[in-house]
C-alpha positions in Angstrom: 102.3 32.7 -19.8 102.3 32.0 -23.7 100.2 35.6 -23.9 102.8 36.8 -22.2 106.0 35.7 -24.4 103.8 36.8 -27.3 103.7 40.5 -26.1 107.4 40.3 -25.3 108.0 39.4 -28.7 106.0 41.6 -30.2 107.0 44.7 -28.3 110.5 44.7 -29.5 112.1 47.2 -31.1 112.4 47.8 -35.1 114.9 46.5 -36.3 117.2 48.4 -38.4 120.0 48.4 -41.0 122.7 48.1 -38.3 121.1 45.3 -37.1 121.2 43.4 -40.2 124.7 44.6 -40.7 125.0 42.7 -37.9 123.4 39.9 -38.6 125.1 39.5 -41.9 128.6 40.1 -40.0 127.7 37.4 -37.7 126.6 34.7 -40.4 130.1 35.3 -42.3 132.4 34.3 -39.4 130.4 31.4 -38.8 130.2 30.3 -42.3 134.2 31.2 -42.7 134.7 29.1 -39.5 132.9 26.2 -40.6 134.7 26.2 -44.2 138.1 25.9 -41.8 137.2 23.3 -39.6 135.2 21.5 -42.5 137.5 17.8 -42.6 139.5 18.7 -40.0 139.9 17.3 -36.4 138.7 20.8 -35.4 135.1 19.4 -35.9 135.4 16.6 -33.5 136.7 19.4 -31.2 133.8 21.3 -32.0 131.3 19.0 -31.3 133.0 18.2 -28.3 132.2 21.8 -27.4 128.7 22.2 -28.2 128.2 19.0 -26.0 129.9 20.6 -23.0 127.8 23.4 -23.7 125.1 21.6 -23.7 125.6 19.9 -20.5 126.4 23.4 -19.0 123.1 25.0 -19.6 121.2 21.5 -19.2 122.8 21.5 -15.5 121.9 24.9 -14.5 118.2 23.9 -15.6 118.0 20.7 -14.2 120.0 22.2 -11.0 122.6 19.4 -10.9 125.1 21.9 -9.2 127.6 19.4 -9.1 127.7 18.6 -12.7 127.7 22.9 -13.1 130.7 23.7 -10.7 132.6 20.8 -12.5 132.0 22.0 -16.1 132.7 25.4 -15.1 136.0 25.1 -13.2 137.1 23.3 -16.6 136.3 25.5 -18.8 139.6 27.7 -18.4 141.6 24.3 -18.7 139.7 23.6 -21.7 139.9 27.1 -23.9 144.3 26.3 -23.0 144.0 23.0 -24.1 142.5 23.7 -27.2 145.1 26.5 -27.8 147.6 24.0 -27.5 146.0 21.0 -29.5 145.1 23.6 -32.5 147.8 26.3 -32.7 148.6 24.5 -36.3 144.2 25.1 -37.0 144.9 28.6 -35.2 147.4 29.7 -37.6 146.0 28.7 -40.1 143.0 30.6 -40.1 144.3 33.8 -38.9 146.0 33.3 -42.4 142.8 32.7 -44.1 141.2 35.9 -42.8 143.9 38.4 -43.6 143.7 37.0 -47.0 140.3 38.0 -46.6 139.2 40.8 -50.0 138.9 43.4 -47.0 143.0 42.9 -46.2 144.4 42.0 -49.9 142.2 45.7 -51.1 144.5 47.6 -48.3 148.0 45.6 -49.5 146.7 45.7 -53.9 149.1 48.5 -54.8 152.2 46.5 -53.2 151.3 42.7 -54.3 150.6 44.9 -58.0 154.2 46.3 -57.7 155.8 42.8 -56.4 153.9 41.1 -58.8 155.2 43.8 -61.7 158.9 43.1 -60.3 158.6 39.2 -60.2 156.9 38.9 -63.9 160.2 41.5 -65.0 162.5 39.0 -63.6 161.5 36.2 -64.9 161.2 38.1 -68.8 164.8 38.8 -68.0 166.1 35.3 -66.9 163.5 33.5 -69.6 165.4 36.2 -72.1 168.7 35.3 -71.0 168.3 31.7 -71.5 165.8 32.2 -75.0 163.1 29.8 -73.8 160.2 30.8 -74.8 157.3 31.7 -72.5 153.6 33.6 -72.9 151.8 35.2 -69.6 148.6 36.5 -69.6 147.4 38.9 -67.1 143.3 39.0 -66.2 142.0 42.5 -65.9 138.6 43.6 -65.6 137.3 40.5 -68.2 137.7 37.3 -66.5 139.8 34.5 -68.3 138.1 31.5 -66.7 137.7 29.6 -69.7 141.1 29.8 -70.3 142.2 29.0 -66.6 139.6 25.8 -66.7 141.1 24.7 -69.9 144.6 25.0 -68.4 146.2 23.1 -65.2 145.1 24.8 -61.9 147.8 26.2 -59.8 146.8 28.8 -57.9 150.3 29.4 -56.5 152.0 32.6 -55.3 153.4 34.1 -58.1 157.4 34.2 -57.9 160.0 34.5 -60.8 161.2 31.3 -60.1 157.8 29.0 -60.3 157.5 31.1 -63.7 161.0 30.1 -65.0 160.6 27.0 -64.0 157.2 26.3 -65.7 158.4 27.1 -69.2 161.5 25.2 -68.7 161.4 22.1 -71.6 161.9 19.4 -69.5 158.5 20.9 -67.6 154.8 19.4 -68.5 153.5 22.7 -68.3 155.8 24.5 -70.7 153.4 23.9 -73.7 150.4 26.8 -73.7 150.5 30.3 -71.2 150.2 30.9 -67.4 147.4 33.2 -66.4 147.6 35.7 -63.7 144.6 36.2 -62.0 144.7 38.4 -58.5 148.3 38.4 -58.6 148.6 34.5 -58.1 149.3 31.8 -60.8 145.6 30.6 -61.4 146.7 28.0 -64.1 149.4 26.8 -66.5 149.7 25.2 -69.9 146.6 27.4 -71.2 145.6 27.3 -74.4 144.9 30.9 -76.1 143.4 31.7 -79.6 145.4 32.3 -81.9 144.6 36.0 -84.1 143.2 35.6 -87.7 144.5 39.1 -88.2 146.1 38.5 -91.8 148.5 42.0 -91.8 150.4 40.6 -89.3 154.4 40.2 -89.5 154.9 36.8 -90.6 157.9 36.4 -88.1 155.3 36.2 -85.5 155.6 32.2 -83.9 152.3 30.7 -82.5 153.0 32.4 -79.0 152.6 35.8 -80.4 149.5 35.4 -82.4 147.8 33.7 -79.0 148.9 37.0 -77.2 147.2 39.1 -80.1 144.3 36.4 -80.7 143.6 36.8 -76.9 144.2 40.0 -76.4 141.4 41.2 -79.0 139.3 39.4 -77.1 139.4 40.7 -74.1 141.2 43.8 -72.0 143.9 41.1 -70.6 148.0 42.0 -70.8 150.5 39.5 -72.3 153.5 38.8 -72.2 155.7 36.9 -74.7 159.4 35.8 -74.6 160.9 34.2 -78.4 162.5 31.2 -78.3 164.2 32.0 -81.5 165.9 35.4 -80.0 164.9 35.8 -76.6 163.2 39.3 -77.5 160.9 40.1 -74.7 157.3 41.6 -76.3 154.3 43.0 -74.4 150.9 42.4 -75.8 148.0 45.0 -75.5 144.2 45.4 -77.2 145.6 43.3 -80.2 148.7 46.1 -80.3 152.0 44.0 -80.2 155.2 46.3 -79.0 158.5 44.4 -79.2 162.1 44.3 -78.2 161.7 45.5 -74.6 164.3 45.7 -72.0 163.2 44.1 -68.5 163.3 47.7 -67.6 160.9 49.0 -70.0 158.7 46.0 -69.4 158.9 47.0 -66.1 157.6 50.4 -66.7 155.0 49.6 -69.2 153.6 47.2 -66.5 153.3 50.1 -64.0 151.7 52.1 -66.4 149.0 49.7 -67.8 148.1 48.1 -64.3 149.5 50.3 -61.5 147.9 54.0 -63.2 145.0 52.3 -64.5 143.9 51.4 -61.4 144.9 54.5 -59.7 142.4 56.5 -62.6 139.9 54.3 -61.7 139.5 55.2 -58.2 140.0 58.4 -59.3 137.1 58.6 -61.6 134.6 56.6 -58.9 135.7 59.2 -56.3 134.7 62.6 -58.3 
């Protein structure tokens, strides 16, 4: 009988690369699934299951028909009750997977625009009201030092968590917010500051960290004075000033909306 489960074994078919796809598919969902029920009460629930499983296939082995026809008349009850008990758990994952980098690649170009139109708004409001504020957007190079030097958020990004940040009266007005993926990764970030010495002298300290960060790395800033409210947007150590919300609007589109577009351009030819 053992020679027998051998030769079974061994006379299988190859496997291939669609089976491994497979596999791999397979090992995902679970691990995803396990991440969401990890310190939950869905994990009592799913222990709970694997029991009654157990029981199910131990009773068709052992023959205790009984035991079988019980656990099998249940089981309709049960998959209802547990839709019930975990439509809270149930929502909440069906939310985790279309936040999945499959589903946020197929909506990029509109979070990119929303996030554009949010980031204008708040320029404007921030403006209006001269308080000053610095945001740095994350590009190709990562700005994790920065963002682990800062206060994690990693909050939707809306014009009103932005004004509200750089309000005085907030803890996390002192330092920049970083936008990383079109969310608020972190707040109250400290930035170098540029040792670039041919640099206008009516530059504050929020400037010179847009520069000093910017020659760094391929990152975006943003800078509202305090002094005069002048909105400025900060590129490859290049400072352009007195911008409308309108033209920073534009100039958004046009250094992360078009990039990106010539991107996948260039990797499709």
């Amino acid at each position: 009988m053992n020679l027998t489960w051998f030769d079974t074994l061994f006379r299988r078919p190859p496997i291939g690369w669609w089976d491994l796809a497979d596999i791999l598919v397979v090992s995902i969902i679970i691990y995803e699934l396990l991440k969401l029920i990890r310190g939950t009460r869905a994990v009592q629930m799913a222990v709970g299951a694997g029991l009654l499983a157990a029981l199910f296939y131990g009773s068709r082995s052992l023959h205790l028909d009984t035991v079988n026809w019980l656990i099998r008349n249940m089981f309709a009850y049960v998959v209802f009750g547990f839709i019930v008990l975990f439509q809270s758990d149930i929502r909440r994952a069906l939310a985790h997977f279309g936040r999945a980098p499959f589903f946020r690649y197929l909506a990029k170009a509109e979070s990119r625009e929303e996030s554009i139109e949010e980031l204008a708004v708040a320029a404007s409001m921030l403006s209006a009201q001269k308080v000053g504020a610095i945001v740095a957007l994350e590009r190709q190079i990562g700005l994790r030092n920065y963002i682990e030097g800062g206060i994690p958020l990693d909050a939707v990004l809306t014009y009103d968590l932005i004004v509200s940040i750089f309000q005085l009266k907030s803890p996390l007005h002192d330092g920049a917010v970083i936008i990383q993926e079109d969310r608020v990764a972190a707040a109250a970030c400290f930035l170098p500051l540029t040792v670039n010495p041919k640099l206008s002298k009516e530059l504050g300290s929020r400037h010179r960290a847009a520069i000093g960060l910017t020659e760094e790395n391929d990152s975006i800033a943003i800078v509202v004075s305090e002094q005069t409210g002048s909105i400025s947007i900060v590129v490859d150590g290049q400072i352009e000033r007195g911008l409308s919300p309108e033209q920073l609007r534009s100039r958004l589109r046009s250094l992360v909306l078009n990039k990106r577009r010539r991107q996948r351009q260039v990797q499709t030819a």
